[in-house]
N, C-alpha and C positions, 0 to 999 in steps of 0.2 A: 813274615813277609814272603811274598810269592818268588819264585826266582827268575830272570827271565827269560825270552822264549831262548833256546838255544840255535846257533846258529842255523843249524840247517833246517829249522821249523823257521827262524826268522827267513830263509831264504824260499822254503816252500811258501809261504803268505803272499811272500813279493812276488813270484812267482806266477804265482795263482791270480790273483791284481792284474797284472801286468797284463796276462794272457786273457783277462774278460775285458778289460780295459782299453788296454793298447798305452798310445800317449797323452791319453786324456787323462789319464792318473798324476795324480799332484802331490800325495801323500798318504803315508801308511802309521798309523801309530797303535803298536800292541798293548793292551791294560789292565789289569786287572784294581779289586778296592785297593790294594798296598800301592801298586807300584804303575809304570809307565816304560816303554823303550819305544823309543821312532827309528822304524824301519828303513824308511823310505822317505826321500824328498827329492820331486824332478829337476833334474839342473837346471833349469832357465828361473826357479825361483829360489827366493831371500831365504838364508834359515834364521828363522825369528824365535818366537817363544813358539814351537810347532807344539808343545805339548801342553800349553794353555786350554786347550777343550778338556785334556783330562777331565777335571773336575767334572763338568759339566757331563758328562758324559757317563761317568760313576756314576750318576742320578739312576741309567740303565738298569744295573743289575735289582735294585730293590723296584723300580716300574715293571720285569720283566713277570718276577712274580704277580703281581699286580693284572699283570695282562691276561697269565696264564689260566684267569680263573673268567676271561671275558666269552661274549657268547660268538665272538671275530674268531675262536682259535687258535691256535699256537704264535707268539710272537716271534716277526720272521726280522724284522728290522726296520731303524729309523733312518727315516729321509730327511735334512735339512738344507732347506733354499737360499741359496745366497745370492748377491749381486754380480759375484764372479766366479758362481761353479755349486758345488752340492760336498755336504759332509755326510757320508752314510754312519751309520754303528751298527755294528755288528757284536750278540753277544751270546754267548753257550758258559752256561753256568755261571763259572766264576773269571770267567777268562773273555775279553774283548779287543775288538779291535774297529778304529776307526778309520777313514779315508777320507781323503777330499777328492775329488775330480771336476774337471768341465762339463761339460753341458753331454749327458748319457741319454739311453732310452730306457723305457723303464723294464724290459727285457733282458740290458747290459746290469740293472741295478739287483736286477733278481740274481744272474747267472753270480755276480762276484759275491754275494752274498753266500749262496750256495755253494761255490767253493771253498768262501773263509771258514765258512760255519763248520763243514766235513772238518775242514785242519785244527780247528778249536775244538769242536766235541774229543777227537784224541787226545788231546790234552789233559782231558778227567779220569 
């Protein structure tokens, strides 16, 4: 089983969120196949079952290979659209992470992407 992020890797992620983000960030959750840890949830929302996408979201890492071998090119990350905001995934190797946010551009989508991604790839 994977261990989880340590503290001050959990805090660089938020960190890095936060600063491509701002207050549109809604939530942060770290993952790997084993395991799961939430980062992050904005105060003005409910803590629910925030780690119910897990699952869903493990889907990523066996897709990722899958992608790797498309004629698009390296897989950079997934966008999903909701009613009340967007849930990115982010994934480098074995090691994930997911967000929610408000309504972004797709410039703010690329940039937190590109920061997660840097703090994950150290993680191998």
């Amino acid at each position: 089983m994977s261990a989880p992020l340590s503290n001050a890797t959990a805090e660089e992620v938020v960190r890095a969120c936060r600063t491509q983000i701002g207050d549109e960030l809604r939530s942060i959750t770290y993952f790997t196949p084993e395991d799961a840890q939430h980062l992050y949830l904005r105060e003005d929302l409910e803590r629910g079952d925030k780690l119910g996408f897990v699952e869903t979201e493990r889907v990523g890492f066996d897709l990722q290979r899958t992608y790797n071998w498309s004629e698009l090119g390296e897989y950079n990350f997934t966008l999903r659209d909701f009613e009340n905001g967007y849930l990115v995934r982010i994934i480098a190797d074995t090691n994930g992470v997911y967000l929610t946010t408000d309504s972004l551009t797709m410039s703010q989508f690329e940039e937190v992407t590109s920061a997660v991604k840097r703090i994950l790839d150290e993680l191998d």
